[in-house]
C-alpha positions as CSV (number, residue, x, y, z in Angstrom):
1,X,1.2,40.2,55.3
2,X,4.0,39.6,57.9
3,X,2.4,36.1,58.9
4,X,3.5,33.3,56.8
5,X,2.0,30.2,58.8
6,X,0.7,30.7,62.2
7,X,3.7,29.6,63.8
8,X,6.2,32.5,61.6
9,X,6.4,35.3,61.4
10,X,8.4,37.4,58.9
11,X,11.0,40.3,60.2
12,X,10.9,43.5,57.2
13,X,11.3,46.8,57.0
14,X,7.8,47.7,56.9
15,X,7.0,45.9,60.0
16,X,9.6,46.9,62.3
17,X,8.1,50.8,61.0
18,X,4.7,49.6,61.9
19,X,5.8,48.5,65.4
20,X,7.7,52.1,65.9
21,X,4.3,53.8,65.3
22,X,2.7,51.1,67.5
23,X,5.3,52.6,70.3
24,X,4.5,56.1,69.7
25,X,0.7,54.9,70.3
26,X,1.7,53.6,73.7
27,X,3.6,56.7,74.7
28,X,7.2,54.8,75.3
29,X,10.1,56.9,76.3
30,X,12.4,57.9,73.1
31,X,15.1,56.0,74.6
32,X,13.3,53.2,75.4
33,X,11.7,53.4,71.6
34,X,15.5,53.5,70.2
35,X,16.5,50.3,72.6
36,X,13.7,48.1,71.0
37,X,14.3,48.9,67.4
38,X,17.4,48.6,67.5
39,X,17.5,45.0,69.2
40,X,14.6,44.7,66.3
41,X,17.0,45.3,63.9
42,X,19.5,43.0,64.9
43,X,17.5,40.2,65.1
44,X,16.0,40.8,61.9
45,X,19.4,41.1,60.2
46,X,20.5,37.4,61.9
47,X,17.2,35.7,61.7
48,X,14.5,37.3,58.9
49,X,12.1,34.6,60.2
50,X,10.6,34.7,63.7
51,X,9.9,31.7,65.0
52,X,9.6,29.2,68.2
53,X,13.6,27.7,67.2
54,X,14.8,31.1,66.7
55,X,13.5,32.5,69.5
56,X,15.1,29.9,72.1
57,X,18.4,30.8,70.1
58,X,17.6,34.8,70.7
59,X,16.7,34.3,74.2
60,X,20.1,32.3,74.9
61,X,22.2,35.3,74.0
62,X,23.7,37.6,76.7
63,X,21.0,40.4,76.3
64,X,18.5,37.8,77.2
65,X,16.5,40.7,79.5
66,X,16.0,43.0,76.5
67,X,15.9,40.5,74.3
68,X,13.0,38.8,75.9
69,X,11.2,42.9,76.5
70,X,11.3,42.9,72.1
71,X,9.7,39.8,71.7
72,X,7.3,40.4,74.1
73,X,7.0,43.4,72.7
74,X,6.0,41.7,69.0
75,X,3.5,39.2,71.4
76,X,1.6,42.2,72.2
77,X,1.7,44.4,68.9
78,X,0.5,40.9,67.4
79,X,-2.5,40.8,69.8
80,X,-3.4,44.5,69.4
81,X,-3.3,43.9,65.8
82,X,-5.2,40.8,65.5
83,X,-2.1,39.1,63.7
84,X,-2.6,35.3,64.3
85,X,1.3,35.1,66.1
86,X,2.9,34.4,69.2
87,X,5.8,33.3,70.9
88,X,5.6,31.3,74.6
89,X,8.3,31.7,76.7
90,X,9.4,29.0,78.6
91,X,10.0,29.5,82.3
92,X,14.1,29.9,82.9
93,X,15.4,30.4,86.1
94,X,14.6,33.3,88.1
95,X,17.2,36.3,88.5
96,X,17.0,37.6,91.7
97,X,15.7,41.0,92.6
98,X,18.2,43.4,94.5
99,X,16.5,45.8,96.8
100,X,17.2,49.5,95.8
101,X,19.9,51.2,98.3
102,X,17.7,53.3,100.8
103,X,19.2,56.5,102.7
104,X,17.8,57.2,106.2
105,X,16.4,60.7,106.8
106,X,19.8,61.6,108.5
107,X,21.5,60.6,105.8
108,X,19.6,62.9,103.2
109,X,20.0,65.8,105.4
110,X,23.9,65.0,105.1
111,X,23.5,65.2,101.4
112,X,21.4,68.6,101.4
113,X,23.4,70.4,103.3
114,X,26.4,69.2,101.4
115,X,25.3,70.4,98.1
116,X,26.0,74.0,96.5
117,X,23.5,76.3,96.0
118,X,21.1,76.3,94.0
119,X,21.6,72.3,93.3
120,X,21.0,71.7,97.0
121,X,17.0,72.7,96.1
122,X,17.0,69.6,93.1
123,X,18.6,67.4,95.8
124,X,14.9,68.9,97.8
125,X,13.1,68.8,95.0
126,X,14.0,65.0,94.0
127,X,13.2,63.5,97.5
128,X,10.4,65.9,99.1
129,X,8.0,66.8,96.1
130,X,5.3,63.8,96.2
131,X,7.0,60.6,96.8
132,X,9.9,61.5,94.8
133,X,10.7,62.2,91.2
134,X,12.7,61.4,88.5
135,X,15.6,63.3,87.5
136,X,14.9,63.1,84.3
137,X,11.4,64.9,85.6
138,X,13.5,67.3,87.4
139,X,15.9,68.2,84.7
140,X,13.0,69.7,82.8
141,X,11.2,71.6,85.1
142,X,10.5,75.1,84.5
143,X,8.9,77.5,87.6
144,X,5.7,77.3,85.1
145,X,5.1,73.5,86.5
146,X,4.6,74.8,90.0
147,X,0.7,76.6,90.3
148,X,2.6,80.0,92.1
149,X,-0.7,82.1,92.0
150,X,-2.7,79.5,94.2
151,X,0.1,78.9,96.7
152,X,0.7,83.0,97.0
153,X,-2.6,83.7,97.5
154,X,-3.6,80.9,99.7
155,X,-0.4,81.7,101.9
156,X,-1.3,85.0,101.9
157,X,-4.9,84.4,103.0
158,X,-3.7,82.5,105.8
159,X,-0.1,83.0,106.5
160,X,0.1,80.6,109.6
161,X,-1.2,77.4,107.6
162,X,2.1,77.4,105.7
163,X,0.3,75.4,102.6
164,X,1.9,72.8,100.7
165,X,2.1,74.1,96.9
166,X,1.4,71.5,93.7
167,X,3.6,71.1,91.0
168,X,2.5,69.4,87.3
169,X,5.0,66.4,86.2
170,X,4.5,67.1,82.4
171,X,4.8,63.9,80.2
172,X,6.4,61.9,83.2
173,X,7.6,57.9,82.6
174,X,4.9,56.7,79.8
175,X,4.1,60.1,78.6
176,X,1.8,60.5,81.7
177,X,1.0,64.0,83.2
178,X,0.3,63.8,87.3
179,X,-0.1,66.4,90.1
180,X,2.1,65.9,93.3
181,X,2.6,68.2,96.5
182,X,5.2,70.5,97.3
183,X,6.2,71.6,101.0
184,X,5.5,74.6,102.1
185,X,9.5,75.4,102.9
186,X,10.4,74.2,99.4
187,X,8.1,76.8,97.9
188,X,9.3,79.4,99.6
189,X,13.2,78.5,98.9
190,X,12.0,78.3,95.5
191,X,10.3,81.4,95.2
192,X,13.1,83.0,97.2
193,X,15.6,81.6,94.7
194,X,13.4,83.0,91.9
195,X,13.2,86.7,93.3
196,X,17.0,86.7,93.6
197,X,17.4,85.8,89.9
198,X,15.2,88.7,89.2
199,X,12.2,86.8,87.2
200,X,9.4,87.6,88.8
201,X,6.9,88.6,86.1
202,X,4.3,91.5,87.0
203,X,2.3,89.7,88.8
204,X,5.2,88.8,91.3
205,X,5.1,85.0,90.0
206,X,8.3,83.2,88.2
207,X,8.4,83.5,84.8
208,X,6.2,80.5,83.8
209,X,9.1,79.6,80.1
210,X,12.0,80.1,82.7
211,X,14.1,76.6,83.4
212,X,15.0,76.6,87.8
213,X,18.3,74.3,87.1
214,X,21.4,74.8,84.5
215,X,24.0,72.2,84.1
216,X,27.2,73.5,83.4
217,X,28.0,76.0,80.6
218,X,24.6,73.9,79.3
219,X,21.1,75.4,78.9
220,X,18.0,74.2,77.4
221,X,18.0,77.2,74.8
222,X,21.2,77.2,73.6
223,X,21.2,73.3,73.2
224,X,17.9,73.5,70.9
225,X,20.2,75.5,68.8
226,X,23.2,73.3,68.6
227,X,20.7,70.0,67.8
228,X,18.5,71.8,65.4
229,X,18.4,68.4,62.9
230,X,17.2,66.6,65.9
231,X,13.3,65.4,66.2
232,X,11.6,66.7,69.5
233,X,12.1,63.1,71.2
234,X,15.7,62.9,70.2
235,X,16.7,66.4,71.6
236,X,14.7,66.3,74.8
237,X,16.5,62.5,75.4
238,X,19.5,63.7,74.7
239,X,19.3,67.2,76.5
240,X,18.7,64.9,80.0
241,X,21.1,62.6,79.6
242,X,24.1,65.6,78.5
243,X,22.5,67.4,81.7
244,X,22.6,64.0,83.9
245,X,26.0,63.4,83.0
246,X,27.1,66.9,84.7
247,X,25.1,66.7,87.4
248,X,26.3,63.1,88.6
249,X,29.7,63.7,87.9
250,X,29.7,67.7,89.3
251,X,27.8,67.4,91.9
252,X,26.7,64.1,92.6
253,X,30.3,62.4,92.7
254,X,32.1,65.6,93.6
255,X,29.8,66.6,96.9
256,X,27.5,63.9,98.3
257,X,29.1,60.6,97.7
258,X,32.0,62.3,99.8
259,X,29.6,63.5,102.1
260,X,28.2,60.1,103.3
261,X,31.6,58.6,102.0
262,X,30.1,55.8,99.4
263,X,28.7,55.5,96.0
264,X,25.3,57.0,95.4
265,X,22.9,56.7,92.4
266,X,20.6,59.9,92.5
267,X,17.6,57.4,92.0
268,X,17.7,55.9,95.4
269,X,16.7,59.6,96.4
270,X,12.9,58.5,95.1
271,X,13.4,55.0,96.5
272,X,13.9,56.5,99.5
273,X,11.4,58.9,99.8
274,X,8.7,56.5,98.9
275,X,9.9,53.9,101.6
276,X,9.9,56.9,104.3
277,X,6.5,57.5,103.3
278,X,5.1,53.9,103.6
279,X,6.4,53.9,107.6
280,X,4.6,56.5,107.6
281,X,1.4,55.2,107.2
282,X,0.7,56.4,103.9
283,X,-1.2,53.7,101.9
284,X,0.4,52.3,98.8
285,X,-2.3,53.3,96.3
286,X,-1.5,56.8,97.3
287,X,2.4,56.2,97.2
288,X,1.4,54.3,93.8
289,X,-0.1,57.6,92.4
290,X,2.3,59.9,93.2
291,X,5.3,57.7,91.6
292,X,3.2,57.7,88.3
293,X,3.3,53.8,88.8
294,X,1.1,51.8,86.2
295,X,1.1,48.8,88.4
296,X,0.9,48.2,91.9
297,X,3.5,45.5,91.7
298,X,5.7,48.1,91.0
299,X,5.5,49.8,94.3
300,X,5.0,46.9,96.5
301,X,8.9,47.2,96.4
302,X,8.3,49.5,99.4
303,X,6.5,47.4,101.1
304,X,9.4,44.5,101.2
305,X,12.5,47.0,101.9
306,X,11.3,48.7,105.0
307,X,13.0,47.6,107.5
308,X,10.9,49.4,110.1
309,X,7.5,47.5,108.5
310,X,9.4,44.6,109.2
311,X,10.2,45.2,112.6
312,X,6.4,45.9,113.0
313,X,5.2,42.9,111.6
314,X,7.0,40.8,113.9
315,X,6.4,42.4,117.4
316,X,5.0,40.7,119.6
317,X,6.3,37.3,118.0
318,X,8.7,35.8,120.9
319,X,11.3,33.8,120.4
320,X,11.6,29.7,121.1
């Protein structure tokens, strides 16, 4: 038992293995798995004992923010597993939020069109697909996650619709699968790109095992090969962030930050799409569901950045 009065609770090797498994259960991120057990293990080789004292000392350190994630992190293993321990936080001061960097619509087109081909279509695929992905999301991607046979035949069936195709985010942010749309001129570019590549199968789709993007002299098979001792998790993690690396640095850096002349992060692609989208009209439950957001919380964020919203709220308001 790790409890030794209600108020302690004892740091070994045997829990910190139990609260790996409890992390696999919840479906964290590899990374994110790794970060925690190894702040774990450096509180466990300082302290041994968890306590109240101890964790005012933890929580004064510089990695305060992931320090305070891992003990909350032991709160809640604690209350899934009925263990009589907890720690309270007491309320520090508050660090202030800093809105994400949003591009106007102007400004993405700038990027695009600044990109080589075929990276030009991630740029797309990052900002247009739902209300924007991941690149970690995108770095994975084979043509298999977009449903081809629907969108050919539905195009086909009515070729002056020009339908929006669907493509399957396999074990997005918290190992979560979700469905988000495609436009129509993305598809096509895609499918275009796909023919000239010559892997079209014999029913004229993209071969489903077949990965759209390569980074560098990099590719997904030959990298299985090279980190044969790795676990599934491990490989995958480190695949996207070798792959990241060259595409923020060969393309990112290289093209598009020269392009709009500034610094950009390749995530405020997704910030902005989701803003664009909440000017729009569209409702923040739907914004929230194409995200992959758990919480609403999370996407209000949209809701407090756009400037045009702002503008909006105010009309009519005169001045003094």
């Amino acid at each position: 038992m790790f409890v030794i009065n209600k108020m302690e609770l004892e740091l070994t090797d045997g829990l910190l293995e139990k609260i790996a498994y409890y992390m696999n259960d919840r479906g964290l991120a590899y990374r994110t798995k790794i970060e925690y057990l190894n702040a774990l293990k450096l509180i466990k080789k300082k302290y041994k004992i968890l306590n109240q004292k101890n964790s005012k000392l933890i929580l004064g350190k510089r990695t305060q923010n992931r320090n305070k994630a891992t003990l909350s992190l032991i709160n809640d293993y604690c209350l899934d597993n009925e263990i009589d321990f907890n720690i309270r936080f007491t309320k520090g001061r508050i660090k202030r939020r800093r809105f994400p960097e949003i591009f106007t619509k102007e400004e993405i087109k700038i990027i695009i069109d600044s990109t080589p081909k075929p990276y030009n279509l991630m740029i797309r695929i990052i900002y247009s697909c739902g209300a924007g992905l991941r690149i970690s999301e995108v770095i994975m991607l084979t043509y298999g996650n977009f449903s081809w046979g629907t969108w050919l035949k539905r195009n086909e069936e009515e070729p002056e619709s020009k339908i929006d195709g669907i493509l399957k985010i396999k074990q997005g942010k918290g190992g979560k699968d979700r469905l988000v749309n495609v436009p129509y001129s993305l598809m096509k570019d895609l499918y275009d790109f796909a023919k000239e590549q010559e892997i079209l199968d014999e029913m004229q789709y993209p071969s489903s095992n077949m990965r759209i993007f390569k980074f560098g002299y990099l590719d997904y098979e030959n990298f299985i090969k090279k980190t044969s001792g790795f676990s599934k998790d491990k490989k995958k993690a480190e695949y996207i962030r070798t792959c990241y690396d060259w595409f923020k640095y060969n393309i990112v850096k290289k093209y598009c930050a020269k392009a709009i002349g500034r610094k950009i992060k390749i995530h405020s692609l997704r910030h902005s799409r989701a803003t664009h989208l909440y000017e729009e009209g569209v409702p923040l439950e739907k914004i929230q569901k194409l995200l992959g957001h758990e919480n609403i919380q999370t996407t209000l964020i949209y809701a407090q950045i756009s400037e045009k919203e702002t503008l909006r709220s105010m009309k009519g308001i005169k001045e003094i």
